[in-house]
Backbone bond lengths (Angstrom), bond angles and torsions (degrees), N, CA, C in turn:
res aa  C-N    CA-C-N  psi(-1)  N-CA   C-N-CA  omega(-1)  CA-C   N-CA-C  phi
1 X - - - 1.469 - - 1.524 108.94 -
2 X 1.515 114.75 126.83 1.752 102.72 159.91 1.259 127.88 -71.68
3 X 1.402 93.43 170.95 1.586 100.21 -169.20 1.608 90.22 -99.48
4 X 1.559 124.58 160.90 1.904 121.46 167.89 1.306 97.56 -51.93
5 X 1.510 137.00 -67.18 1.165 138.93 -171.43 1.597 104.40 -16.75
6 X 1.132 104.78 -59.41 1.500 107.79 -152.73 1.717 102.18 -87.44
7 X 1.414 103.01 2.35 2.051 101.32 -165.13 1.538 77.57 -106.51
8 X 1.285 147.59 -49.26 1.312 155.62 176.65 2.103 100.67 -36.17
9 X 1.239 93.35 -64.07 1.311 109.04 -178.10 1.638 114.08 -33.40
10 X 1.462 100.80 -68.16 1.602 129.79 -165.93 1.399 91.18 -71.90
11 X 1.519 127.60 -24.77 1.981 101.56 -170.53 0.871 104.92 -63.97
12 X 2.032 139.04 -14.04 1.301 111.32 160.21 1.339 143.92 -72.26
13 X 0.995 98.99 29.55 1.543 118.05 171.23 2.149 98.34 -92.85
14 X 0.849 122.76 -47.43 1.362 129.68 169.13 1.790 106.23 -35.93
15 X 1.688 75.81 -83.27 1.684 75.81 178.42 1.768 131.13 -53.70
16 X 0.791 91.99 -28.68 1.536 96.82 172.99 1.417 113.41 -61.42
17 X 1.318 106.90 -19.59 1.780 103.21 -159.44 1.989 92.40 -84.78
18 X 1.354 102.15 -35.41 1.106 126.34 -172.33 1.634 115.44 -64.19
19 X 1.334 85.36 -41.84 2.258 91.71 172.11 1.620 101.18 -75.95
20 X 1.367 111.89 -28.38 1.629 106.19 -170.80 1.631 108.20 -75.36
21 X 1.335 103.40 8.71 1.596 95.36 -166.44 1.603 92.04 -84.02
22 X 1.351 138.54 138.23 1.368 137.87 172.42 1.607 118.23 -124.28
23 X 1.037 92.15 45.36 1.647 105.47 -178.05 1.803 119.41 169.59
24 X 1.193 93.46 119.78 2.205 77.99 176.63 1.879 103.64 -105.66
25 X 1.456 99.02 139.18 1.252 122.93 167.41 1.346 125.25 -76.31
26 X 1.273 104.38 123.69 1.747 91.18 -174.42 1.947 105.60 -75.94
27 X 1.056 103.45 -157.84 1.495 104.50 -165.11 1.291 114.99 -85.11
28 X 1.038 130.15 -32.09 1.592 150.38 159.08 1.507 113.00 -53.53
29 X 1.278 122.11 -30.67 1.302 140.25 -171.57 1.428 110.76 -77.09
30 X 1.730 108.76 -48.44 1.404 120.25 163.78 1.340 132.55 -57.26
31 X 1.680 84.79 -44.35 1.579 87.79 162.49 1.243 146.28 -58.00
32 X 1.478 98.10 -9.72 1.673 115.32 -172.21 1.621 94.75 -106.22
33 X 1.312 130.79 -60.79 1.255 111.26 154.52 1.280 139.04 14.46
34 X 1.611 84.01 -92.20 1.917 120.04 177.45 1.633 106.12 -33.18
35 X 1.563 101.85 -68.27 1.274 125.49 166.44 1.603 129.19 -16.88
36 X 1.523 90.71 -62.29 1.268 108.36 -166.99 2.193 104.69 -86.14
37 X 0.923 99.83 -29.83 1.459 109.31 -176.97 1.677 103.60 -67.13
38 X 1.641 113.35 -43.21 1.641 107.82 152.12 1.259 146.53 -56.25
39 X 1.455 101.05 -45.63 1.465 97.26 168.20 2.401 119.34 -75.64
40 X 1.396 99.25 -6.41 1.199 113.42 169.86 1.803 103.99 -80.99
41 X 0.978 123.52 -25.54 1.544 133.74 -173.90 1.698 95.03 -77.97
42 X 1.326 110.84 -70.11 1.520 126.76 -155.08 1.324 113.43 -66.57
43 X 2.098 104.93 -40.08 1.866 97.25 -173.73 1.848 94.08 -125.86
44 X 1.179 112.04 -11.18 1.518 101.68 177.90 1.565 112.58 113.05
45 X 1.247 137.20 145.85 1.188 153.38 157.64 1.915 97.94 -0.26
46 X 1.666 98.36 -66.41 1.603 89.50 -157.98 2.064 101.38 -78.88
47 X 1.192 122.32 -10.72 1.310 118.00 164.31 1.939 125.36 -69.93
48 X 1.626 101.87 -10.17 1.435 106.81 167.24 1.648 105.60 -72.07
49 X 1.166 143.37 102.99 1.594 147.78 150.64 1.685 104.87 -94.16
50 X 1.494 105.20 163.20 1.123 105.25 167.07 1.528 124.04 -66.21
51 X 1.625 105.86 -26.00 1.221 112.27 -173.63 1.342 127.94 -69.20
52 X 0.822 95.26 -59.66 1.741 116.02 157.73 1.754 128.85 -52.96
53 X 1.529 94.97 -21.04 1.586 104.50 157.54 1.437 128.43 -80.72
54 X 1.674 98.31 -35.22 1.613 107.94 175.27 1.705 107.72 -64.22
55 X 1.603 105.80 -46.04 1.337 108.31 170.94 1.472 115.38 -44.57
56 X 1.018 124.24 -78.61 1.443 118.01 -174.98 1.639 120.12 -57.49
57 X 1.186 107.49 -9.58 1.913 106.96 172.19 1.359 93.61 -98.88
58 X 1.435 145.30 -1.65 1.153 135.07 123.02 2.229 70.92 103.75
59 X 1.353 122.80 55.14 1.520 115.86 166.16 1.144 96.25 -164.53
60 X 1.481 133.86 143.62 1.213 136.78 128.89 1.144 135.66 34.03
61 X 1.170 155.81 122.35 1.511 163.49 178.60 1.770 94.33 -56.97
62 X 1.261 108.11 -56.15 1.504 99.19 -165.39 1.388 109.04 -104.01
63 X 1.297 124.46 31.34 1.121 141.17 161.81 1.788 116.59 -89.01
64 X 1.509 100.74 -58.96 1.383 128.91 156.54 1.753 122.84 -51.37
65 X 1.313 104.87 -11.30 2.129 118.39 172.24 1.416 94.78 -114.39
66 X 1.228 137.28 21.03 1.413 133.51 156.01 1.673 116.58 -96.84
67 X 1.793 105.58 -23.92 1.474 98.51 177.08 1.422 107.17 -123.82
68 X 1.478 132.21 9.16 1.471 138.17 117.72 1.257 121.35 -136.46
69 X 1.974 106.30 143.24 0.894 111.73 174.98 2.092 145.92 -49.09
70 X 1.173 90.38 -7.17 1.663 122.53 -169.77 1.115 132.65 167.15
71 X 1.497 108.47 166.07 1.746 98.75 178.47 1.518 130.88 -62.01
72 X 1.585 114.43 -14.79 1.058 132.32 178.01 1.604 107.59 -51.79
73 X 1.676 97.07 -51.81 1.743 107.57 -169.16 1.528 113.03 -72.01
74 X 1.344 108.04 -36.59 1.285 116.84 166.95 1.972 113.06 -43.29
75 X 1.429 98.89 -62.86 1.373 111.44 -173.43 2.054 98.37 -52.29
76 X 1.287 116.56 -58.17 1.321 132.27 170.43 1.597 105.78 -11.09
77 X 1.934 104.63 -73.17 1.361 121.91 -159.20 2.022 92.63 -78.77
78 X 1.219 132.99 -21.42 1.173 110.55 171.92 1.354 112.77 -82.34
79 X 1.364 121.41 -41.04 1.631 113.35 166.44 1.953 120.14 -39.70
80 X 1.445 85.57 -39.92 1.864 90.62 -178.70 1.379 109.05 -62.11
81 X 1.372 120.40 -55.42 1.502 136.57 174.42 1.658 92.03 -29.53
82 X 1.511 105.18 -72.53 1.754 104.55 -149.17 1.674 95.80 -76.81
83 X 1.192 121.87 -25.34 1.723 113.09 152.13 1.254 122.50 -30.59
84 X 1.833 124.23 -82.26 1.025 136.75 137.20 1.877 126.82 33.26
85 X 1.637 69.84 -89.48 1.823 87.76 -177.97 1.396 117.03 -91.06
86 X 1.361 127.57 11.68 1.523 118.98 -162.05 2.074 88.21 -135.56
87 X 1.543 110.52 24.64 1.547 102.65 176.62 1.704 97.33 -94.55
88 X 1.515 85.75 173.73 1.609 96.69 -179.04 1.905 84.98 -152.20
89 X 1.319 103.09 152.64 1.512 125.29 163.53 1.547 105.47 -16.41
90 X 1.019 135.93 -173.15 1.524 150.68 153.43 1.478 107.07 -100.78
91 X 0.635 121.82 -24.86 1.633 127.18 173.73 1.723 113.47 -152.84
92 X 1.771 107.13 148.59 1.280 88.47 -177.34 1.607 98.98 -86.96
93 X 1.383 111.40 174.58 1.778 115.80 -174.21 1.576 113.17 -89.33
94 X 1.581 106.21 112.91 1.559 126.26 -178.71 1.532 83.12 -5.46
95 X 1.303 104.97 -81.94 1.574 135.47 -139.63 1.567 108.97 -43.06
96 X 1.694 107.77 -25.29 1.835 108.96 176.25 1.521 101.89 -85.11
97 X 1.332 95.63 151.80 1.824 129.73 172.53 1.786 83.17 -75.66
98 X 1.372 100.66 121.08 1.125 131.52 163.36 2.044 122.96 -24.71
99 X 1.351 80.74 -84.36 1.764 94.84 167.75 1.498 98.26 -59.33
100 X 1.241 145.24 -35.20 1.690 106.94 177.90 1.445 123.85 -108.59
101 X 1.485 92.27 0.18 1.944 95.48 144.16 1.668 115.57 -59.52
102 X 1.369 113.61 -36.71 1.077 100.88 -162.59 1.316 105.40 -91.32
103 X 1.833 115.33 -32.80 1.846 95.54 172.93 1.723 122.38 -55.85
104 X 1.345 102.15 -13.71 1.623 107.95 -159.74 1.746 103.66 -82.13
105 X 1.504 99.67 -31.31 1.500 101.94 -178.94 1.853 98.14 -73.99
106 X 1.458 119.75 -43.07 1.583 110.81 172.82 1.417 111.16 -51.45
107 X 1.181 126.88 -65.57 1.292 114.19 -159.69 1.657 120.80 -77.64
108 X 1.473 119.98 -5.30 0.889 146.55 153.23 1.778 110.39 -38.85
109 X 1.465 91.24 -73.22 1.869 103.70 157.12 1.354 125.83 -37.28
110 X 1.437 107.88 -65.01 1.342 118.95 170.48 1.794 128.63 -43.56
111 X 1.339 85.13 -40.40 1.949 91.19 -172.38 1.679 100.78 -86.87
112 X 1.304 143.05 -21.49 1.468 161.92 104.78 1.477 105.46 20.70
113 X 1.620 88.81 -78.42 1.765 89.15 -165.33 1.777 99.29 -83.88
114 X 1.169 106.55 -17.60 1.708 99.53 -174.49 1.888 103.56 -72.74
115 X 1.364 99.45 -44.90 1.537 88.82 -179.89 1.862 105.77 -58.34
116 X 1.271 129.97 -24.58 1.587 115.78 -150.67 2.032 85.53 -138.05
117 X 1.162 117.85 88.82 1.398 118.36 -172.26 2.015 101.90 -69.29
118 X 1.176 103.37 -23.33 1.475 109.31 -163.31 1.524 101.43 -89.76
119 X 1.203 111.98 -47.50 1.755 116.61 177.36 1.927 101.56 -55.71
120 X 1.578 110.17 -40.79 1.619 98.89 -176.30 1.439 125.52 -70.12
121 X 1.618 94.73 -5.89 1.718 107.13 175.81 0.821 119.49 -81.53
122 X 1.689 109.34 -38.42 1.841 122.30 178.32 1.232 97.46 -73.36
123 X 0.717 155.07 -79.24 1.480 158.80 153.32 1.611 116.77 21.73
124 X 1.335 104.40 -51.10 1.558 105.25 -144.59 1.714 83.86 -116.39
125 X 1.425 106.63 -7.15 1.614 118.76 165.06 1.447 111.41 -32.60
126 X 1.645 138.92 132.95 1.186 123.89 143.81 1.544 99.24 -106.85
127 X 1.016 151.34 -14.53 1.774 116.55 144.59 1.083 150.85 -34.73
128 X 1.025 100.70 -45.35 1.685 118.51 166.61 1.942 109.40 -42.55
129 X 1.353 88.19 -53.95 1.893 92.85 -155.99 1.549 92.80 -96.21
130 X 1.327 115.76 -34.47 1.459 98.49 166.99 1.515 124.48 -45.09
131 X 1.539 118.99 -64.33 1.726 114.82 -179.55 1.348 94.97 -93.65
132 X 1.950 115.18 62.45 1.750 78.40 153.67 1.642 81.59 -172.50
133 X 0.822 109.60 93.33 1.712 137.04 -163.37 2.027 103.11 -51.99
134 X 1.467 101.04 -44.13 1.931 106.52 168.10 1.234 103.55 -49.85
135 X 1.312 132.13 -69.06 1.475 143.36 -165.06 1.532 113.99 -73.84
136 X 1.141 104.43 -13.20 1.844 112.36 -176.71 1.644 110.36 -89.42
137 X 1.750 109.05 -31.03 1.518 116.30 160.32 1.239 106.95 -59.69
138 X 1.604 124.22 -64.63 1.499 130.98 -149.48 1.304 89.53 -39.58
139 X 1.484 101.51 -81.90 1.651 108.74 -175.65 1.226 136.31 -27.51
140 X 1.797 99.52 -44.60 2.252 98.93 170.63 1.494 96.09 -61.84
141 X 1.301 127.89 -43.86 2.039 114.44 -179.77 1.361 102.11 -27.93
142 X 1.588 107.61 -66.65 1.436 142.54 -126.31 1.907 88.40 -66.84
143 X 1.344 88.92 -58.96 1.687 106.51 -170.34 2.005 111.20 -67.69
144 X 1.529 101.53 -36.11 1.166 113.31 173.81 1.761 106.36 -50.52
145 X 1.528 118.77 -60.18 1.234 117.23 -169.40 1.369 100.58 -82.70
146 X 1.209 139.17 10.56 1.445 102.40 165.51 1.759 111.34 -108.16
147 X 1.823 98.62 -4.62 1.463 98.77 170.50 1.835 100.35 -71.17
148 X 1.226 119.78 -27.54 1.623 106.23 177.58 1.096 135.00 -67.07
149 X 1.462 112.96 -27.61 1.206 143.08 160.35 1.599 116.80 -44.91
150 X 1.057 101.03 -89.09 1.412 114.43 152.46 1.415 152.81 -7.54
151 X 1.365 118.95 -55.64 1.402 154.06 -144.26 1.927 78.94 -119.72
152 X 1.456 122.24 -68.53 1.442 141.03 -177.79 1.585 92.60 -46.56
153 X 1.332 146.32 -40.52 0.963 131.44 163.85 1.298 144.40 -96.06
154 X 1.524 106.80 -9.70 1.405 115.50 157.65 1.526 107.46 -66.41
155 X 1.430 133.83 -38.12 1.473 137.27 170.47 1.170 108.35 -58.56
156 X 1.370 137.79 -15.23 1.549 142.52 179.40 1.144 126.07 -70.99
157 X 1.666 89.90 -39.95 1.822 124.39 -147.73 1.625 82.04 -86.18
158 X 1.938 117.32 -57.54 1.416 141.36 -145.21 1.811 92.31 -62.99
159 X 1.692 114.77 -55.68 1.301 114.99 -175.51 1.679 119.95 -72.24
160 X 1.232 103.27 -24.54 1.465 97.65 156.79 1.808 135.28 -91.49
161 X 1.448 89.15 7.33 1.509 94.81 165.31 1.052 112.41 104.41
162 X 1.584 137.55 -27.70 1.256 161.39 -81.50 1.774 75.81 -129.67
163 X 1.858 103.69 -69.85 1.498 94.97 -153.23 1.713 102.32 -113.67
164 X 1.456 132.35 135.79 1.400 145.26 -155.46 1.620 87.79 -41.36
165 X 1.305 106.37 167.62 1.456 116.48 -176.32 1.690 115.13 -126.82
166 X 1.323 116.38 6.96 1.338 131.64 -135.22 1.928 84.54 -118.35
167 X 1.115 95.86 -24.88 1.631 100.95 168.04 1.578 129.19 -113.90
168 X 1.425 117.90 108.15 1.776 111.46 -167.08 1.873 103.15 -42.88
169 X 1.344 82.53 176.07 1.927 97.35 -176.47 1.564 95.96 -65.18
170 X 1.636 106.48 -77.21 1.506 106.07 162.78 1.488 125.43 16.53
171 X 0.967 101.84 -86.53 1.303 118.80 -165.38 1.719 110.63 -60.85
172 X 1.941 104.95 -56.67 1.227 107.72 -178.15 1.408 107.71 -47.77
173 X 1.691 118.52 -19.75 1.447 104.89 -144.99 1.885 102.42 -99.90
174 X 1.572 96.99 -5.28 1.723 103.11 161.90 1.172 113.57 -87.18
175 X 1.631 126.97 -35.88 1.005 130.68 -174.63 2.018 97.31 -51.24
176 X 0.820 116.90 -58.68 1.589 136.46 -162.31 1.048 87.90 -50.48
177 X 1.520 113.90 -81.89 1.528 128.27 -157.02 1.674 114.73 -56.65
178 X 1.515 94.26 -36.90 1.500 100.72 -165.21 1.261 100.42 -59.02
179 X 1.685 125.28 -43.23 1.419 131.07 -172.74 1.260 115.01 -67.22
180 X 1.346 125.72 -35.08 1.473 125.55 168.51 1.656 103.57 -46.47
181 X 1.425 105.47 -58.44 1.844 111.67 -152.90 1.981 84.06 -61.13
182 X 1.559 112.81 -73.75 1.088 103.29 -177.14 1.768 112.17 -11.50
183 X 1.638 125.05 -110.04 1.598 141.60 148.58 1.455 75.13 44.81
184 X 1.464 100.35 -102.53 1.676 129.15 -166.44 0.860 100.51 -22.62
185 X 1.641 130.90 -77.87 1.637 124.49 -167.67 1.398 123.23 -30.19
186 X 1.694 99.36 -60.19 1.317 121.82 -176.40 1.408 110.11 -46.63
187 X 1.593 114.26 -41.95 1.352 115.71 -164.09 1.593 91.15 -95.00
188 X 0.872 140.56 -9.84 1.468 130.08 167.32 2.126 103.17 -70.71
189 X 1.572 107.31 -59.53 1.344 126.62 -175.07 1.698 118.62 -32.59
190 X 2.215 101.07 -33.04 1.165 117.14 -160.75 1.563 87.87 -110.16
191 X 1.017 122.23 18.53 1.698 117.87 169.68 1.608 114.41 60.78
192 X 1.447 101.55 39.15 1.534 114.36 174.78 1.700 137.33 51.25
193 X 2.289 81.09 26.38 1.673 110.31 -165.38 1.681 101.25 -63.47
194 X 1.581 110.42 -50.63 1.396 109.88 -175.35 1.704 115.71 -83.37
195 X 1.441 117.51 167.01 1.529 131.21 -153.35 1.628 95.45 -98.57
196 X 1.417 105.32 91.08 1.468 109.45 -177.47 1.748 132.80 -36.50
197 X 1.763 83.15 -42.94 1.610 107.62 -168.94 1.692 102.75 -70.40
198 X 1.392 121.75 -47.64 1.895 135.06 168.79 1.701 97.00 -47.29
199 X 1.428 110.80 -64.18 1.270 117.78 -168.84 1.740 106.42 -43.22
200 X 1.713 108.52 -63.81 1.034 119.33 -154.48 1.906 105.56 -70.10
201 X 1.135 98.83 -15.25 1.810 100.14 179.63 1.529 102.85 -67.51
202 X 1.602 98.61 -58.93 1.529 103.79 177.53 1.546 114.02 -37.04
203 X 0.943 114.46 -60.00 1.848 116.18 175.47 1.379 101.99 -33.32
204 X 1.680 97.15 -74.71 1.709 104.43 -157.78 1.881 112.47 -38.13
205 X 1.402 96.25 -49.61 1.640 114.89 170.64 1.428 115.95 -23.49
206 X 2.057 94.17 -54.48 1.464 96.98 -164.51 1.775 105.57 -75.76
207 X 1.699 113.93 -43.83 1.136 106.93 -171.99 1.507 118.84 -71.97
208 X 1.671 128.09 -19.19 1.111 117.74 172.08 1.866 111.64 -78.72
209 X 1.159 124.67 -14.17 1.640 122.00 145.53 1.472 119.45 -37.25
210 X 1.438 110.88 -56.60 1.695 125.09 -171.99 1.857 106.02 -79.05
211 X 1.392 126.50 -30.23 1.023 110.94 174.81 1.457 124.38 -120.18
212 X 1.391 129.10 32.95 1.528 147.67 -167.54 1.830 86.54 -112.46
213 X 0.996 94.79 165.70 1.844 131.91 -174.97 1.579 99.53 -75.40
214 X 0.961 136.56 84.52 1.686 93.97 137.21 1.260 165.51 -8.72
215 X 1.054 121.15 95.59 1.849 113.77 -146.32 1.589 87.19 -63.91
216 X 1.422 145.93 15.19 1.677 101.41 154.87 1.689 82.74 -126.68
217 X 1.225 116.41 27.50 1.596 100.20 151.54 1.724 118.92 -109.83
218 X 1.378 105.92 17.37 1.454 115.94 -175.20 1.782 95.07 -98.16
């Protein structure tokens, strides 16, 4: 369980997502988004057309090139979206206990993809970023900062004793992550039947068991 200290700490992860926003969408804009991030979920990268986007926003082809210029921009504003929501701090804050920096950044994830089932598909997509070299950077950023994040607090946890030392950050920090992405799949695979956020505690539970101290190895 966290302590406030440490939930106080991590809401800058909120705000941050919020300064990173560099543009607001009007409402119509989202909608095309929204739109488009489903039919990217359901048939894949090459099933997003314009046509089939106008179709489902239920307007016009050239109705739909008045609030982006192309599919390119489209692709643009969903990369920004999953930018957006997938930041974390630049560093985690001295001041948090290690292990619940790090459950807070998981479940953080978890309540993310649970609110937006279609964004965690695009997301966790390797089609998408495979043929499409814009969206294949975003993501090394995306993935880059949360290995810093991460790794920066397993070294927190490691020098205060907190988390075993007998395993590099590295490693802990696939172990972690890898199990989140795994979760996700599964809960994408099962058509988003089971309760990600229940599910995903249970994990955290198990992996902060496997990588916490021993109170007579502390």
């Amino acid at each position: 369980m966290t302590t406030g200290r440490s939930q106080v700490i991590f809401k800058s992860v909120n705000v941050y997502k919020r300064e990173g926003e560099t543009r607001e969408f009007t409402p119509r804009q989202k909608e095309i988004i929204g739109k488009a991030v489903g039919i990217i979920a359901r048939e894949g990268i090459q099933g997003l057309t314009i046509k089939n986007l106008a179709q489902a926003v239920h307007v016009t082809e050239a109705a739909l090139y008045r609030h982006f210029k192309n599919k390119q921009a489209i692709l643009s504003a969903i990369i920004e979206r999953f930018v957006v929501v997938s930041r974390v701090p630049p560093h985690p804050d001295p001041r948090g206990e290690a292990l619940e920096i790090i459950e807070l950044f998981l479940m953080d994830r978890f309540e993310t993809f649970s609110a937006d089932p279609d964004l965690a598909k695009v997301m966790l997509s390797e089609e998408i970023f495979i043929h499409n070299e814009f969206m294949a950077t975003k993501q090394r950023t995306v993935m880059h900062g949360h290995r810093e994040f991460v790794v920066k607090a397993i070294e927190t946890g490691q020098k205060s004793g907190r988390i075993r030392r007998d395993i590099d950050p590295a490693s802990l920090f696939r172990i972690i992550v890898g199990s989140m992405r795994l979760l996700v799949t599964q809960w994408s695979f099962n058509n988003f039947t089971f309760d990600l956020k229940r599910e995903g505690r249970r994990l955290w539970q198990t992996i902060r068991s496997l990588i916490q101290t021993k109170p007579e190895e502390e």
